[in-house]
FIKOLZA-1660 file (N, C-alpha, C; in steps of 0.1 Angstrom, whole numbers, plus 5000, padded with zeros to 4 digits):
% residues 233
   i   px   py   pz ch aa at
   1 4910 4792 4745  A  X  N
   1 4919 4801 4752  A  X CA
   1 4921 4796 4767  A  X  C
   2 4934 4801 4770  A  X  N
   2 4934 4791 4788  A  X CA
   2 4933 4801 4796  A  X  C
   3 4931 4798 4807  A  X  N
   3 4927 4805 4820  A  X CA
   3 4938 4816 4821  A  X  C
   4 4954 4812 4818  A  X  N
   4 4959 4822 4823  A  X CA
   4 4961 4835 4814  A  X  C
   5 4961 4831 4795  A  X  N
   5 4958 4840 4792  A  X CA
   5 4945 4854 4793  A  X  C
   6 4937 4845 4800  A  X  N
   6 4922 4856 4801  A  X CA
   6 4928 4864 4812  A  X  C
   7 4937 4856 4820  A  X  N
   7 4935 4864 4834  A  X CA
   7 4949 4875 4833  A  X  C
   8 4957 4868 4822  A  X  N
   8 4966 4880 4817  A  X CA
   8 4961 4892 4811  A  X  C
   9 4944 4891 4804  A  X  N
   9 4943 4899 4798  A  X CA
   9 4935 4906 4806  A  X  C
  10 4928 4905 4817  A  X  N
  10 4923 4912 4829  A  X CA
  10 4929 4914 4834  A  X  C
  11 4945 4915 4837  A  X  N
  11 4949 4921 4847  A  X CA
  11 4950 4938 4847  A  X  C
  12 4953 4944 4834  A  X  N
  12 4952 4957 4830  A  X CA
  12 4945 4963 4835  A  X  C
  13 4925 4956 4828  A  X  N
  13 4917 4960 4832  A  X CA
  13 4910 4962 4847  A  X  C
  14 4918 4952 4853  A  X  N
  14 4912 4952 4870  A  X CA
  14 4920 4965 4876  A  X  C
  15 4935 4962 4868  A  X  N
  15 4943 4977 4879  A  X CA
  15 4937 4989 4875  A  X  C
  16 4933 4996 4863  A  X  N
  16 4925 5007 4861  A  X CA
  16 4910 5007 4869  A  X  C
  17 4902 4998 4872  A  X  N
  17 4891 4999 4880  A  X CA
  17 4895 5005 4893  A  X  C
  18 4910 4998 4895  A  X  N
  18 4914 4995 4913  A  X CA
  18 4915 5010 4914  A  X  C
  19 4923 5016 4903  A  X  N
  19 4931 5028 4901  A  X CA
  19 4916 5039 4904  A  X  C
  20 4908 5040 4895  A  X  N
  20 4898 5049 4890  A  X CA
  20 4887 5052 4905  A  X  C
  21 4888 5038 4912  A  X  N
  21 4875 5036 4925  A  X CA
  21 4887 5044 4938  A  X  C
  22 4903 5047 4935  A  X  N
  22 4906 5049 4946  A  X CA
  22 4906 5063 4944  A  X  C
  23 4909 5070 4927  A  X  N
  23 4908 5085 4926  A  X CA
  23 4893 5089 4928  A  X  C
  24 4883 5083 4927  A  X  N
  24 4871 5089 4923  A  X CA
  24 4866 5090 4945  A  X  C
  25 4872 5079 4952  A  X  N
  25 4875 5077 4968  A  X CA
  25 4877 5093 4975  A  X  C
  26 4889 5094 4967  A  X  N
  26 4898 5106 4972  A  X CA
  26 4893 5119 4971  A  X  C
  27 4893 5116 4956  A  X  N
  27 4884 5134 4953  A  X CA
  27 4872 5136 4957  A  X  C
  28 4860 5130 4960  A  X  N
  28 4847 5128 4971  A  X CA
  28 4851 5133 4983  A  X  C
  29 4857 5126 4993  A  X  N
  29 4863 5130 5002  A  X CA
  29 4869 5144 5005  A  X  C
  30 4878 5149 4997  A  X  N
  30 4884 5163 4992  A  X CA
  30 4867 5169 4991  A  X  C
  31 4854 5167 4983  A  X  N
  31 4847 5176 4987  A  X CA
  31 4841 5178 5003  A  X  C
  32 4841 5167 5009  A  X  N
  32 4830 5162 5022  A  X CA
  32 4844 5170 5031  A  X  C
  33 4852 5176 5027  A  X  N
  33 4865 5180 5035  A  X CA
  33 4860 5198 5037  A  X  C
  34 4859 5200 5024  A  X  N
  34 4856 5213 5023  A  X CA
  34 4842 5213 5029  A  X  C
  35 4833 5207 5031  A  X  N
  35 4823 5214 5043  A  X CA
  35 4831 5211 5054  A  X  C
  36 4834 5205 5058  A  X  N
  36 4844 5213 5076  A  X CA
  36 4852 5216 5079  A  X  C
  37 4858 5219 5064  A  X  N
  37 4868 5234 5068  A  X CA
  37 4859 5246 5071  A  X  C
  38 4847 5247 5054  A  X  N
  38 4841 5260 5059  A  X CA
  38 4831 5259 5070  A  X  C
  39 4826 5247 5078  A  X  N
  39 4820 5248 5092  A  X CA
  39 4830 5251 5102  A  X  C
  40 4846 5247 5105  A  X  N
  40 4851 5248 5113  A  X CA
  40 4861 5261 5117  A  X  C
  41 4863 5265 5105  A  X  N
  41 4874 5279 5103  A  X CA
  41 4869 5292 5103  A  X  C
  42 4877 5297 5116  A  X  N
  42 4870 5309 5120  A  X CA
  42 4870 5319 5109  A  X  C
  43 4867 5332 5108  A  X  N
  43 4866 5343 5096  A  X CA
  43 4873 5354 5101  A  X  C
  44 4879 5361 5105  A  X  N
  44 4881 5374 5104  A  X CA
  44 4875 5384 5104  A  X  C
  45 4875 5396 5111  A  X  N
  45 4869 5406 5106  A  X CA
  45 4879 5416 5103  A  X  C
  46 4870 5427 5093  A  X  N
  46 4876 5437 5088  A  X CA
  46 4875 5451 5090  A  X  C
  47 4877 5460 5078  A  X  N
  47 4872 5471 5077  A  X CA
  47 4874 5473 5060  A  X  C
  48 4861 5478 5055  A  X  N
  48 4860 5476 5043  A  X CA
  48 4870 5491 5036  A  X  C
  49 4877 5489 5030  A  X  N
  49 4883 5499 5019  A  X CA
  49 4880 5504 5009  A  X  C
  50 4869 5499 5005  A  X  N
  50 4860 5504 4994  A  X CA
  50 4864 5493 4980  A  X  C
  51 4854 5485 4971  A  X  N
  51 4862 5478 4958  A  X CA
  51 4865 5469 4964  A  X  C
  52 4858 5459 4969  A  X  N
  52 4861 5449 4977  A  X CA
  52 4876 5448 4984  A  X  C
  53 4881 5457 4987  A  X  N
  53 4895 5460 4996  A  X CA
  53 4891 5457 5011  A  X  C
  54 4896 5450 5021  A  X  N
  54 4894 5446 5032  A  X CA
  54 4910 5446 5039  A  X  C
  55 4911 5454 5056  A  X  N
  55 4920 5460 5060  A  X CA
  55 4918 5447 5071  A  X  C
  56 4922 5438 5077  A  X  N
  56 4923 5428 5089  A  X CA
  56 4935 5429 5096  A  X  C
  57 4944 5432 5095  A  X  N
  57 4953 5436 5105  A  X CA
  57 4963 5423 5102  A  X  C
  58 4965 5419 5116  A  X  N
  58 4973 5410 5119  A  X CA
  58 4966 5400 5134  A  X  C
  59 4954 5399 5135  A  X  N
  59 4950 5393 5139  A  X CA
  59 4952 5375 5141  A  X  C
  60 4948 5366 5150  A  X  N
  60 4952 5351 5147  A  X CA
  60 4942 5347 5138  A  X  C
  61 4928 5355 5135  A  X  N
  61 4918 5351 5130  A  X CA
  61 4924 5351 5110  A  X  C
  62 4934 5359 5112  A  X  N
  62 4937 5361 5096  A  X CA
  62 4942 5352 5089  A  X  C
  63 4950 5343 5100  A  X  N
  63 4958 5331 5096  A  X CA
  63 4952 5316 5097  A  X  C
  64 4939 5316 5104  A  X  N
  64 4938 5304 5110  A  X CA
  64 4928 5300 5100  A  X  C
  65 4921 5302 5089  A  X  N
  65 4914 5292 5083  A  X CA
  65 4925 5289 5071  A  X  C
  66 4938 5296 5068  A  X  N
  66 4947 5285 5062  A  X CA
  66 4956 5275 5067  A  X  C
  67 4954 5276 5085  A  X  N
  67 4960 5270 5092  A  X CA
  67 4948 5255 5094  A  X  C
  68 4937 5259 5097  A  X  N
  68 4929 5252 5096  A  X CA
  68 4929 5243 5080  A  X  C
  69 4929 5250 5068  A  X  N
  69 4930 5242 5054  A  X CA
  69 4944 5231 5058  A  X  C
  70 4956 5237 5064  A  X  N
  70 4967 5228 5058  A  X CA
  70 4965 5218 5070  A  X  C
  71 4960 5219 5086  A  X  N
  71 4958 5208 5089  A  X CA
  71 4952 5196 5087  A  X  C
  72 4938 5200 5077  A  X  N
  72 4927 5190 5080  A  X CA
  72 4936 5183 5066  A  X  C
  73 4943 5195 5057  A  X  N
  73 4943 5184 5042  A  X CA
  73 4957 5172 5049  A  X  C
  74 4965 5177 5057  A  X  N
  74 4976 5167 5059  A  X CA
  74 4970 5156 5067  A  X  C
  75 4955 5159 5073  A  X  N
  75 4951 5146 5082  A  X CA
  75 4946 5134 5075  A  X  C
  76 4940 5139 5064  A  X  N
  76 4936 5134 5053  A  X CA
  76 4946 5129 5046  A  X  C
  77 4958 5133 5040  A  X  N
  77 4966 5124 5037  A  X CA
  77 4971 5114 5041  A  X  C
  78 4972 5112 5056  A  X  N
  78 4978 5099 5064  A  X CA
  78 4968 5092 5063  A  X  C
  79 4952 5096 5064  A  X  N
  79 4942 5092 5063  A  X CA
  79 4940 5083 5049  A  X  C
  80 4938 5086 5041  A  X  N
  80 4940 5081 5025  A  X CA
  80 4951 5076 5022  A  X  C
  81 4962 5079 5025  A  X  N
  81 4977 5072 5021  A  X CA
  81 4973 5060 5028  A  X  C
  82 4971 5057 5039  A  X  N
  82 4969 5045 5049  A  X CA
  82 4959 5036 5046  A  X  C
  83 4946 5043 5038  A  X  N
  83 4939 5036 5034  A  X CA
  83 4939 5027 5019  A  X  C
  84 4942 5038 5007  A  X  N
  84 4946 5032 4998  A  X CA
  84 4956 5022 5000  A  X  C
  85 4965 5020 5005  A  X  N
  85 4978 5013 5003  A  X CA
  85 4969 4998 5013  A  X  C
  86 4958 4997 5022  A  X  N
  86 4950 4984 5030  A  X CA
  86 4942 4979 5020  A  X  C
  87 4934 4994 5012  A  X  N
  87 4928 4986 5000  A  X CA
  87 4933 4976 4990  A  X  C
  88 4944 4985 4983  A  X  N
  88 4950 4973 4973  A  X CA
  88 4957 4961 4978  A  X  C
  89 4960 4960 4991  A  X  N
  89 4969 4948 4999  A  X CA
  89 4963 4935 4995  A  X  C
  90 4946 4935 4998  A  X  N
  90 4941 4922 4996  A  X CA
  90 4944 4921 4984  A  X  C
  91 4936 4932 4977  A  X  N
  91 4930 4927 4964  A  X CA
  91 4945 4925 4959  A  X  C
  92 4958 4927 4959  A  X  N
  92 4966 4921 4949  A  X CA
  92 4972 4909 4952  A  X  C
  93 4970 4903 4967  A  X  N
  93 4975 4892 4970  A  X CA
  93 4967 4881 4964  A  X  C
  94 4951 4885 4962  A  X  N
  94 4936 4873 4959  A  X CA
  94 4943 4870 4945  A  X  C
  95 4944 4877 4935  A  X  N
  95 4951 4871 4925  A  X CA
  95 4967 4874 4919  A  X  C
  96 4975 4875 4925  A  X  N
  96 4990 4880 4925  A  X CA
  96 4990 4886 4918  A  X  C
  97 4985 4899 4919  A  X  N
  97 4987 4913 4910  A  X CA
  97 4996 4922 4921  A  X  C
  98 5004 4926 4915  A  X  N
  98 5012 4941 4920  A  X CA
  98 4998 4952 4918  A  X  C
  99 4993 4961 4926  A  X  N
  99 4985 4970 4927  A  X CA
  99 4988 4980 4929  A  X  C
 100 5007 4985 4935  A  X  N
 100 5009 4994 4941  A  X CA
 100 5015 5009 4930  A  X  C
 101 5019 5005 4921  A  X  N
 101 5019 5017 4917  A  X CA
 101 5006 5023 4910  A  X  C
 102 4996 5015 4902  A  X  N
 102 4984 5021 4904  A  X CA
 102 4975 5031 4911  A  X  C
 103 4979 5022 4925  A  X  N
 103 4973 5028 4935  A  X CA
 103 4980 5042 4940  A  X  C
 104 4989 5040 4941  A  X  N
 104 5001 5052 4940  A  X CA
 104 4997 5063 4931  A  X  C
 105 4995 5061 4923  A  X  N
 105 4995 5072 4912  A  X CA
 105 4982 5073 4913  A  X  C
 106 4972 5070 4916  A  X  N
 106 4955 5074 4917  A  X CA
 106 4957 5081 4931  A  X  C
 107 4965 5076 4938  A  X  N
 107 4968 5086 4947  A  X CA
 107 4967 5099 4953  A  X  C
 108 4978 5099 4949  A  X  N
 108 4983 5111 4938  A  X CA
 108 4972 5121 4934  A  X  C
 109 4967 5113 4923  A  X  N
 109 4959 5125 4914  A  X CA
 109 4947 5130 4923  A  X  C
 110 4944 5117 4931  A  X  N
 110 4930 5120 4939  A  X CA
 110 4937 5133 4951  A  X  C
 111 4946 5131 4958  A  X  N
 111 4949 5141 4963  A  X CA
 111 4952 5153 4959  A  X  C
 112 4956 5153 4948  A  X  N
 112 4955 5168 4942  A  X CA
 112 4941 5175 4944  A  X  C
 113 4935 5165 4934  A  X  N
 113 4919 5170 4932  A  X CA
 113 4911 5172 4943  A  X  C
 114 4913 5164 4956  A  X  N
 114 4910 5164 4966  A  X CA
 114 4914 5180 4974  A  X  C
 115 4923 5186 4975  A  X  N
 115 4925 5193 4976  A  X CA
 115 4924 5207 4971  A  X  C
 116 4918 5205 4955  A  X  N
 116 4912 5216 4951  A  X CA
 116 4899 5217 4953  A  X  C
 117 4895 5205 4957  A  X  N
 117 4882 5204 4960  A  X CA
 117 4878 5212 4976  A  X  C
 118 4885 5207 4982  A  X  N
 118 4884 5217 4994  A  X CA
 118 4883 5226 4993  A  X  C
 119 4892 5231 4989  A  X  N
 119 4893 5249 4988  A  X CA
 119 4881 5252 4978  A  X  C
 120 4876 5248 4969  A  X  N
 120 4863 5248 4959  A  X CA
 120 4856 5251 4967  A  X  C
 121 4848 5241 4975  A  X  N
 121 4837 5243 4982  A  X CA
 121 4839 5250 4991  A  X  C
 122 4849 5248 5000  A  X  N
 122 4850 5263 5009  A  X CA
 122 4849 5272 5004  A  X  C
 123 4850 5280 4998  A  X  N
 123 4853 5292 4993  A  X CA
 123 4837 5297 4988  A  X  C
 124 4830 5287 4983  A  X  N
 124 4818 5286 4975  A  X CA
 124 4807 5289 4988  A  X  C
 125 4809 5281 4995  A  X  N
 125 4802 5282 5007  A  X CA
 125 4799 5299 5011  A  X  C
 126 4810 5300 5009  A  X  N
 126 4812 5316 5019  A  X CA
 126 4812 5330 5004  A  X  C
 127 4803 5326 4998  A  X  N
 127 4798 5337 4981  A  X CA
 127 4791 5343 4991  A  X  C
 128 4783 5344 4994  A  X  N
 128 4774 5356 5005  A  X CA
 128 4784 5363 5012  A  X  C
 129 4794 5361 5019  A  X  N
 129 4803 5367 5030  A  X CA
 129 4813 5379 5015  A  X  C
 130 4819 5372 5005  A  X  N
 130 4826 5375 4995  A  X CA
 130 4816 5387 4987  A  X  C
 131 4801 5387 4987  A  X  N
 131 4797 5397 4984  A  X CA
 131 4794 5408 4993  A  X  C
 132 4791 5407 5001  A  X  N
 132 4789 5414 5012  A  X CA
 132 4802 5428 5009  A  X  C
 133 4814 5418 5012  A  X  N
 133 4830 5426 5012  A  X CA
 133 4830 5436 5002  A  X  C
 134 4825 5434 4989  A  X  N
 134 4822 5437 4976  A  X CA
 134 4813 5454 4975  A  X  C
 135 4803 5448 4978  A  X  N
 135 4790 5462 4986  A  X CA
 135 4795 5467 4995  A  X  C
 136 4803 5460 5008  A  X  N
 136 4802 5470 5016  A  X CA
 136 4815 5490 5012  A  X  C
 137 4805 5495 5024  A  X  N
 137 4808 5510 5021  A  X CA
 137 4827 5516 5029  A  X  C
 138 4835 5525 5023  A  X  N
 138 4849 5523 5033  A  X CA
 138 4843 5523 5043  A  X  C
 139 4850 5515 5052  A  X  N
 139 4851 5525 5069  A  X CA
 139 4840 5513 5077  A  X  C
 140 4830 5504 5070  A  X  N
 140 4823 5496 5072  A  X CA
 140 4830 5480 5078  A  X  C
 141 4825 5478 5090  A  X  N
 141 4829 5467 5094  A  X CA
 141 4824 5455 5084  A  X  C
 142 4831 5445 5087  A  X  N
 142 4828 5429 5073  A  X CA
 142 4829 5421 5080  A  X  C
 143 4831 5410 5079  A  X  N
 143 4838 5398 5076  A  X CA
 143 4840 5394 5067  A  X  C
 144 4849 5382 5068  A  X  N
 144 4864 5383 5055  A  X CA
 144 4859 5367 5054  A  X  C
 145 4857 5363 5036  A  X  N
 145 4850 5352 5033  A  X CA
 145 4863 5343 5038  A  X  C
 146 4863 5329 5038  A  X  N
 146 4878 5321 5037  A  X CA
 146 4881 5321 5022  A  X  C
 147 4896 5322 5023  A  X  N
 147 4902 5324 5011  A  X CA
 147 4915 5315 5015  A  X  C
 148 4924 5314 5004  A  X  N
 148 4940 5310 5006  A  X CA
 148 4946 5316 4998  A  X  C
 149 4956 5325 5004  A  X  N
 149 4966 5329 4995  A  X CA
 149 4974 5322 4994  A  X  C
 150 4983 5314 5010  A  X  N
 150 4993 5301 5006  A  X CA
 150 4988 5293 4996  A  X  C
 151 4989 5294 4981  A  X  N
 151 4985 5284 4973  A  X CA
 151 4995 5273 4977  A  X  C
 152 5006 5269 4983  A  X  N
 152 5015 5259 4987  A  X CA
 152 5008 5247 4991  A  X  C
 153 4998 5258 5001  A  X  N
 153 4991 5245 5011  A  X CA
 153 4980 5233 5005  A  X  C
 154 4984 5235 4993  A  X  N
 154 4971 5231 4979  A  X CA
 154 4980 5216 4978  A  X  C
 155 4995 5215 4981  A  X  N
 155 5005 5203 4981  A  X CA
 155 5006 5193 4991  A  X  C
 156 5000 5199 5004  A  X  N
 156 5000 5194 5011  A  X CA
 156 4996 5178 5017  A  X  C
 157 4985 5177 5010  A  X  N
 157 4975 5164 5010  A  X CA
 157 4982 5157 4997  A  X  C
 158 4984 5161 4994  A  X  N
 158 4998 5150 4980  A  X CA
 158 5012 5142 4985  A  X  C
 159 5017 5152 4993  A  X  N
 159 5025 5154 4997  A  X CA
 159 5028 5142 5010  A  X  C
 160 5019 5142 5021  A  X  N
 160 5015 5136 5032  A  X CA
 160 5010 5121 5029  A  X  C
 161 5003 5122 5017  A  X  N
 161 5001 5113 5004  A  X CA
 161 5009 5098 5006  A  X  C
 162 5021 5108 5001  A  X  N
 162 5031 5097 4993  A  X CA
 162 5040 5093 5004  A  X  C
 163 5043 5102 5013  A  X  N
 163 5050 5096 5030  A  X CA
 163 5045 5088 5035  A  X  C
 164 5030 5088 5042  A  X  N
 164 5021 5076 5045  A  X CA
 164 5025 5063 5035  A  X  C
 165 5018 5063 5022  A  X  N
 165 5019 5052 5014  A  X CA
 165 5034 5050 5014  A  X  C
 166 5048 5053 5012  A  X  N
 166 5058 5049 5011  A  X CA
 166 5060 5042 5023  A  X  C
 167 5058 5050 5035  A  X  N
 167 5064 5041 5049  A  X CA
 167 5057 5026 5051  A  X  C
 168 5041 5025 5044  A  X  N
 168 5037 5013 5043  A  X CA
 168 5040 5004 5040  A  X  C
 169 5047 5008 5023  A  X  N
 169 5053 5002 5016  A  X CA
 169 5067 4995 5022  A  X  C
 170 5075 5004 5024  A  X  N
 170 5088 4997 5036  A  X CA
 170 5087 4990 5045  A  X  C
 171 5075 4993 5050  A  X  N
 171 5074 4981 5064  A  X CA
 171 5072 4971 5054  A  X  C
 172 5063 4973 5042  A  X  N
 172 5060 4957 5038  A  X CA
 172 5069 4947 5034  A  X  C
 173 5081 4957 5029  A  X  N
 173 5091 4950 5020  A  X CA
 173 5101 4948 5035  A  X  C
 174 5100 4955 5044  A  X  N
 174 5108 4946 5055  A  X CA
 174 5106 4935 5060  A  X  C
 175 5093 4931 5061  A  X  N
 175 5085 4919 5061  A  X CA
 175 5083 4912 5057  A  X  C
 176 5090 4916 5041  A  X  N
 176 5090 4905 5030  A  X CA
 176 5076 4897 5028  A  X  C
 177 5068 4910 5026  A  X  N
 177 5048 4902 5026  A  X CA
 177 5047 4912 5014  A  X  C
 178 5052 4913 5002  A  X  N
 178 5047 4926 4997  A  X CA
 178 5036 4916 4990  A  X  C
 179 5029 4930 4988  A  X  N
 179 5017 4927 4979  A  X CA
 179 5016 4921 4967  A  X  C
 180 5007 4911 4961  A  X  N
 180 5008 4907 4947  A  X CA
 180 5021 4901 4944  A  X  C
 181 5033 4895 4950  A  X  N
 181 5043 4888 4947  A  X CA
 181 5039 4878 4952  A  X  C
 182 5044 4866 4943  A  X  N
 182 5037 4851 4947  A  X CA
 182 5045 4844 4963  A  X  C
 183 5036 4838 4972  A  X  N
 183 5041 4833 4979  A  X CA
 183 5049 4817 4976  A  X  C
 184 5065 4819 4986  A  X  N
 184 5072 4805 4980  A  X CA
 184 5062 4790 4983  A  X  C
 185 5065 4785 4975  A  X  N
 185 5060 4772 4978  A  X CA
 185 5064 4763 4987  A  X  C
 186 5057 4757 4995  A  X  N
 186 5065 4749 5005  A  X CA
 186 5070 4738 4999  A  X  C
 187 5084 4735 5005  A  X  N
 187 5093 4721 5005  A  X CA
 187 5087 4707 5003  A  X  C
 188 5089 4702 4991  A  X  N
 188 5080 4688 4996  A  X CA
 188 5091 4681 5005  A  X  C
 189 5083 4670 5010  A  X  N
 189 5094 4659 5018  A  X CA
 189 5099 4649 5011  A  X  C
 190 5113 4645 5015  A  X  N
 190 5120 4640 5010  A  X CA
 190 5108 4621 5010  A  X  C
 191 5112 4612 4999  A  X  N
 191 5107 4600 5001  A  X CA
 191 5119 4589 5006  A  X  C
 192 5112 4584 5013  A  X  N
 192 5122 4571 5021  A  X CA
 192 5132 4565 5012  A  X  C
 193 5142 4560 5012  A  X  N
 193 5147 4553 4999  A  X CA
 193 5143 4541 5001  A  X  C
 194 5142 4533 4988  A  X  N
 194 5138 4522 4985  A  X CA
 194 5145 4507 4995  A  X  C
 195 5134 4502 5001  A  X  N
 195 5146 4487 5012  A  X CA
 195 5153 4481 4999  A  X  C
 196 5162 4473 5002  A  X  N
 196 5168 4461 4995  A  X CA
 196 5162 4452 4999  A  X  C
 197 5160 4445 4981  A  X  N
 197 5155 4432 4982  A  X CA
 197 5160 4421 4990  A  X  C
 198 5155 4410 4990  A  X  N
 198 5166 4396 4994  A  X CA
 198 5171 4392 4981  A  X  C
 199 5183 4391 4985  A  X  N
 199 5190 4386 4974  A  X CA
 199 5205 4394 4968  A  X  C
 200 5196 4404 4971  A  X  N
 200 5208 4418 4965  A  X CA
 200 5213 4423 4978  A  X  C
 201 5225 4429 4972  A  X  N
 201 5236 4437 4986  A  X CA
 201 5233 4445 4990  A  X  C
 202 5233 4455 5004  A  X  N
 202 5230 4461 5010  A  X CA
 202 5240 4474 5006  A  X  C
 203 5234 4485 5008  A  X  N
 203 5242 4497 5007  A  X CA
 203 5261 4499 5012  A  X  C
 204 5258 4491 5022  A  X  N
 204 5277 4487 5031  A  X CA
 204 5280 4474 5020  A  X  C
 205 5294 4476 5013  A  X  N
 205 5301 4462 5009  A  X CA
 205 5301 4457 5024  A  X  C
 206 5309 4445 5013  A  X  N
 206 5309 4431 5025  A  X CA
 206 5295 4427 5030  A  X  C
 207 5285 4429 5028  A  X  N
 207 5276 4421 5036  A  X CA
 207 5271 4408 5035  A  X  C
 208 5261 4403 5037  A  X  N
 208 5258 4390 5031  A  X CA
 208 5249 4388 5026  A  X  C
 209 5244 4378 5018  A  X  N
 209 5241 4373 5011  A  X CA
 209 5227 4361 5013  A  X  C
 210 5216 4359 5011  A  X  N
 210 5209 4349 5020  A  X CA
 210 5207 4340 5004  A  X  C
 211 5208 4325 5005  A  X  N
 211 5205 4316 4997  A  X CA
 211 5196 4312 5000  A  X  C
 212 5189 4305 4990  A  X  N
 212 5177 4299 4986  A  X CA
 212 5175 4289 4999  A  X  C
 213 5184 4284 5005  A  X  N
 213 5182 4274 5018  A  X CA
 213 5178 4281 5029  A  X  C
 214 5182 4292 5029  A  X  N
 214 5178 4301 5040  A  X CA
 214 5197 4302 5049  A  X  C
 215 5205 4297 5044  A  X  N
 215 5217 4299 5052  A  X CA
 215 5222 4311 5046  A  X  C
 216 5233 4314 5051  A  X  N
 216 5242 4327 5046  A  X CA
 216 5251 4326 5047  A  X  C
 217 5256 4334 5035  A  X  N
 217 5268 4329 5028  A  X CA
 217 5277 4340 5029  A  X  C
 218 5294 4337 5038  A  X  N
 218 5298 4351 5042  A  X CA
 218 5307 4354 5032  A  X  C
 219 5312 4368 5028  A  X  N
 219 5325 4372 5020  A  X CA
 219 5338 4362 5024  A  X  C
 220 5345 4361 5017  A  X  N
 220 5358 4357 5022  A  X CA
 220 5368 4366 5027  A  X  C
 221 5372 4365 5036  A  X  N
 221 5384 4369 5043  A  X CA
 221 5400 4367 5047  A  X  C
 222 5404 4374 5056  A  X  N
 222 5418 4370 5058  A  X CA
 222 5412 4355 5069  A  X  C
 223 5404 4361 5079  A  X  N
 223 5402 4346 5086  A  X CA
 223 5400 4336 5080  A  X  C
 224 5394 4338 5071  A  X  N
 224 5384 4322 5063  A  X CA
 224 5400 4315 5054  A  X  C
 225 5413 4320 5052  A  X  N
 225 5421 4312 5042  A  X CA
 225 5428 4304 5049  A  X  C
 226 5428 4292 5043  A  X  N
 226 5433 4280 5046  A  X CA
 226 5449 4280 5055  A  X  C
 227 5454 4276 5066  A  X  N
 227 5465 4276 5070  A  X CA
 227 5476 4273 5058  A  X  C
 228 5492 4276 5060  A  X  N
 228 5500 4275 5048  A  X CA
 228 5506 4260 5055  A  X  C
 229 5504 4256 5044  A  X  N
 229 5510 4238 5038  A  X CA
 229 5499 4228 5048  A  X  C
 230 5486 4231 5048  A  X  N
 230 5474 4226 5052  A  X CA
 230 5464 4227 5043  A  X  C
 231 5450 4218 5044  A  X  N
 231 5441 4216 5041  A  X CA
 231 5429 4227 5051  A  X  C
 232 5417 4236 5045  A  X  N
 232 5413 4241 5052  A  X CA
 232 5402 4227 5059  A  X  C
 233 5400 4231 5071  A  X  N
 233 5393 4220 5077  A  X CA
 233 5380 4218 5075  A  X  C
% end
């Protein structure tokens, strides 16, 4: 079997590794995200309504840990878009593999998951604060676990995703360096052409001729013909 069928038949297998190491990247991350949302996003306070019912008003505190969720997940998408798209660069140039819609689409999925993962562990973090709400009595001050109602903001990190990686992508094809496309081969140089022998005629008619004595022998001409009703001399 030759080299390039094996390496035809690895290529499949390499882009699912490439693919699988950038989703399994992404969605990790999406957890380690969700501890600092729930370390960084303030809570709210309430007043309990009784039946886990909680009255918060219109406070900035009510809005800011989904404000906090959609910023950190969009920072993280430029973050990850920029990163997947540097990862696969080498590896598809080392053996001219295309890597990018793989990586695209692990993308993708990692960002989804990554983002539910956030919101997972946040939310998980703050089970004490969520029971609390639960027991407490009407009329009883709380605090209000983190929650999201914008489920929108769950798109976000997908979304920011595919902007990052596509603008990468454009610069690259501006550049004409994309990834995994073979680079042209340089021009060989041209070879000298061959001298003429002695003996044989040179590239220009009319030239001359060298004989075996070493004299030379010229074309004939208008000069060289004999005067009319003379002998040449």
């Amino acid at each position: 079997m030759t080299d390039q069928s094996l390496e035809g038949r690895g290529a499949p297998a390499r882009a699912l590794v490439v693919a699988l190491v950038i989703f399994a990247a992404i969605a990790v991350a999406g957890a380690l995200l969700g501890l600092l949302w729930w370390g960084l996003a303030p809570r709210p306070e309430g007043t309990s309504l009784g039946d886990g019912e909680v009255f918060t008003g219109t406070t900035e505190d009510v809005f800011a840990g989904e404000g906090y969720f959609l910023l950190m997940t969009a920072i993280a998408g430029l973050v990850t878009g920029y990163a997947a798209y540097m990862v696969q660069f080498p590896l598809a140039r080392r053996r001219v593999q295309d890597l990018r819609l793989p990586a695209l689409l692990a993308g993708v999925l990692g960002s989804a998951a990554g983002s539910l993962s956030t919101l997972w562990v946040g939310t998980s973090l703050d089970r004490s604060l969520q029971q609390g709400v639960a027991e407490a009595s009407p009329g009883e001050s709380v605090t209000v676990a983190l929650q999201l109602d914008a489920t929108a903001f769950l798109v976000a990190w997908p979304f920011v995703f595919v902007l990052q990686y596509a603008l990468l992508d454009a610069v690259s094809m501006v550049r004409r360096d994309l990834p995994g496309s073979p680079e042209a081969a340089p021009l060989e140089q041209l070879e000298p052409l061959p001298v003429g022998e002695p003996g044989t005629a040179g590239p220009g008619a009319g030239g001359t001729t060298a004989e075996p004595g070493g004299a030379e022998q010229h074309g004939s001409g208008p000069e060289d013909a004999p005067p009319e009703g003379g002998r040449a001399p």
